[in-house]
N, C-alpha and C positions, 0 to 999 in steps of 0.2 A: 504494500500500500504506500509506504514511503518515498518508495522510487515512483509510483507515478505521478504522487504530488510533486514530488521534487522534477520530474519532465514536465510535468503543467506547466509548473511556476515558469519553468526556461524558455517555454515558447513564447515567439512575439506575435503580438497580437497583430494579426488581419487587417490590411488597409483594403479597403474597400476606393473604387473609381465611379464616382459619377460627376456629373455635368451638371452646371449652375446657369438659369437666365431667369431676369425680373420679369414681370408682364411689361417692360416698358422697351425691355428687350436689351439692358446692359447681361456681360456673360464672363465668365470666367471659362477657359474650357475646360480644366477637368478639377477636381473638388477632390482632396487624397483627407479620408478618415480612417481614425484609428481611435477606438474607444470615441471617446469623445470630443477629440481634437480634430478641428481642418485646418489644410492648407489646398488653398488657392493657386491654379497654375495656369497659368497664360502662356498662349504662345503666338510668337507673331514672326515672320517670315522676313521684315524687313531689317533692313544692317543698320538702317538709321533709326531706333526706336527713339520717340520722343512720349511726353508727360501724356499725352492723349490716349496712349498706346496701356497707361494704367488707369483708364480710367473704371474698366469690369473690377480688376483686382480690388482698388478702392471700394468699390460701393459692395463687394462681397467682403470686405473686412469689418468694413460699416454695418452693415446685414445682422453678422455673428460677432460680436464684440467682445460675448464670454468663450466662445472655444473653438475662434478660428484663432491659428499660432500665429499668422503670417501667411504672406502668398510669394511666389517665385514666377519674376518675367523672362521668360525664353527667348532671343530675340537671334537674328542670323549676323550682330554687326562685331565689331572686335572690343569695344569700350561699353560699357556697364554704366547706366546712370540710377540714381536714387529718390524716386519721387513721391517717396516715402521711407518711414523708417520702419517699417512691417514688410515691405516690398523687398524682397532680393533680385534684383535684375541679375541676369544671367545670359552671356551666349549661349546656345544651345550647344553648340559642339565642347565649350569646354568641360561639360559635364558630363559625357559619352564617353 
């Protein structure tokens, strides 16, 4: 009995993938939970992301204030901006 509690306890818990949009049609593309925490992931294809470029992630941070952690912007350019302090901009490739 002891050994299965103690494998329980070691496994991590299950993130789950779904997709975020208001009726008004702002979006996050995909929503990563785990228990009861989200993060927010956007992705945007272009090299030049600018502040526009978060504005889904913002209003999904706004949304869930107690148990979203933060969101992460995926973007195709070589430099990272910060238009937020919950926002992690991110190229995509250097995370792969």
């Amino acid at each position: 009995m002891c050994d299965s509690l103690a494998w329980r306890d070691l496994q991590a818990a299950r993130i789950s993938v779904t997709d975020w949009r208001t009726a008004s049609g702002c979006e996050v593309d995909f929503v990563l939970a785990r228990a009861r925490e989200l993060i927010g992931v956007e992705v945007r294809a272009t090299g030049h992301p600018s502040l526009n470029d978060a504005r889904g992630p913002k209003t999904f941070l706004a949304g869930y204030p107690r148990s979203a952690r933060g969101a992460i912007a995926l973007h195709g350019g070589r430099e990272s901006f910060w238009p937020d302090d919950r926002i992690l901009p991110a190229p995509w490739w250097s995370i792969l």
